[in-house]
TITITI-796789 format. One record per atom (N, C-alpha, C, O): x, y, z. Coordinates in steps of 0.02 Angstrom, whole numbers, plus 50000, padded with zeros to 5 digits. Example, Ala and Ser with C-alpha at 12.3 -4.5 7.8 and 13.67 -1.06 7.14 Angstrom:
<recs>
506604971650390/506154977550390/506604983550390/507124983450423/506424988850354/506844994750357/506455000250394/506705005750402/
</recs>
This chain:
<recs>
567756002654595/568286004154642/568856007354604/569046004454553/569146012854620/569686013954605/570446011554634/570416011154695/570936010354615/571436008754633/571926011754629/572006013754571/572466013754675/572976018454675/573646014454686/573756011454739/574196014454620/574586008654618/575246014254620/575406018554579/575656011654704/576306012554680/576706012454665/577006017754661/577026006354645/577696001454627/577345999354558/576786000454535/577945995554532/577835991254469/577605985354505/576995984854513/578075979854535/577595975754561/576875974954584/576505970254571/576685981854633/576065980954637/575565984154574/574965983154584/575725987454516/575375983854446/575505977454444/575075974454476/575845974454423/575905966954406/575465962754454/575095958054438/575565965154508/575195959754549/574565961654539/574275956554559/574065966154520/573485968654514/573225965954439/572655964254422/573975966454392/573595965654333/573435958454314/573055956254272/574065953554381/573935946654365/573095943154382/572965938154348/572555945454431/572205948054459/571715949254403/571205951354430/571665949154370/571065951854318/570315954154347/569975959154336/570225948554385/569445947854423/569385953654450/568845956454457/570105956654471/570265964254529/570255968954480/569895973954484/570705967554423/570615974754402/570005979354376/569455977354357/570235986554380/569685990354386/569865995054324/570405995954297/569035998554305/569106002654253/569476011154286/569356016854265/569826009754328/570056018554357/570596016154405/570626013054458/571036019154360/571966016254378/572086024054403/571856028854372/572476024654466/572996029354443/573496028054484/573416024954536/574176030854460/574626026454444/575256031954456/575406036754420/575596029454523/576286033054532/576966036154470/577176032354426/577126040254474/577546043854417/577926039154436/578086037554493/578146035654359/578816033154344/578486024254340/578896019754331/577906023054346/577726017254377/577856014654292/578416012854275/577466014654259/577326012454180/577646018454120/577836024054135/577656016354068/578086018654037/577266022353973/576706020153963/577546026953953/576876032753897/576606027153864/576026027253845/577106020153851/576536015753790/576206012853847/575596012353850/576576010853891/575776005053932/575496009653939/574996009253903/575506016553982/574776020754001/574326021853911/573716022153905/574746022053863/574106020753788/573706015853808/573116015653826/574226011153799/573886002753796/573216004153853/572636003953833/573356005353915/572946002153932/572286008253933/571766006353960/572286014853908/572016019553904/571626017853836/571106020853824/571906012553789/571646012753709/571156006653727/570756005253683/571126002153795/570955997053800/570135998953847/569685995053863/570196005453855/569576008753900/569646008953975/569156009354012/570286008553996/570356008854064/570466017154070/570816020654035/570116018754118/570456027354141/570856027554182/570766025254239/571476030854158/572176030654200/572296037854187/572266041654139/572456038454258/572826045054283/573346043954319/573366041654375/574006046754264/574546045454297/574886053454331/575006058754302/574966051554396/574966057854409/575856060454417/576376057354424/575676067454413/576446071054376/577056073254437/577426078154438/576986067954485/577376068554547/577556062954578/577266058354550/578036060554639/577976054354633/577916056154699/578236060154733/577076049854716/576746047454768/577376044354838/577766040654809/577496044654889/577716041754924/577216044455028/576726048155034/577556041155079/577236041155141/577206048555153/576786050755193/577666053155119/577396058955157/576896062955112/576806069055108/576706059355091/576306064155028/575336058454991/574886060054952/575456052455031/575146048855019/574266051855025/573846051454981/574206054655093/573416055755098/573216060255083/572636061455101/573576065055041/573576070854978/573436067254924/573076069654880/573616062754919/573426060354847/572886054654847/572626053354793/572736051554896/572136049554926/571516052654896/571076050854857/571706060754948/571306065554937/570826068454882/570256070754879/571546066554827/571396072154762/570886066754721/570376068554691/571156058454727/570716052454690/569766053054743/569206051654721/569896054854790/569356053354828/568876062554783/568276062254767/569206068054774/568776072954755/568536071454675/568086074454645/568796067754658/568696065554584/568106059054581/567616058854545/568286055454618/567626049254622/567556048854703/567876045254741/567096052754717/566816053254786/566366046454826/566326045554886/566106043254781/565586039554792/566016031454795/565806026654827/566646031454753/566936025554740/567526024454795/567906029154805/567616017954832/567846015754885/568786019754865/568776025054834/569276017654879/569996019054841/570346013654898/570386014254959/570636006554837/571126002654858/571816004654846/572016004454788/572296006854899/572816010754899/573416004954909/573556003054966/573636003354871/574545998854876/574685998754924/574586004454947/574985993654982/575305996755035/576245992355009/576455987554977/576545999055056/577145997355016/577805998955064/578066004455059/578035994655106/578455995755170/578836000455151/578796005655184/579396000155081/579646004755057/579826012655046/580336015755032/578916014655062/578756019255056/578866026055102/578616031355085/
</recs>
């Protein structure tokens, strides 16, 4: 499964979660800082942090772009009132 995280909290809450997490992060601009995306990139997770920041009007574009990349794999998307 891939997972599409947009807040810091909802990392945290995913990473508290272990059983959940998944080897294919990607991960709202601004969410984590260049050393966690190492860390968790040196740790064998594939993270794509992407170079814009995800919000409601732009969300099923970026849906989109994770779904043309792993076609076959479901995508658990953050939900985030905020947004």
């Amino acid at each position: 499964m891939t997972f599409l995280v947009l807040t810091r909290k909802g990392y945290d809450d995913l990473a508290a979660r272990s059983e959940h997490f998944s080897n294919t992060l990607w991960i709202n601009l601004g969410v984590l800082s260049p050393a966690e995306l190492a860390t968790l990139r040196s740790s064998g997770i594939e993270v794509t942090n992407f170079n814009r920041h995800i919000d409601a009007s732009n969300l099923s574009e970026a849906v989109a772009t994770i779904r043309e990349h792993y076609p076959d794999q479901p995508v658990w998307v953050e939900h985030d009132d905020e947004l």
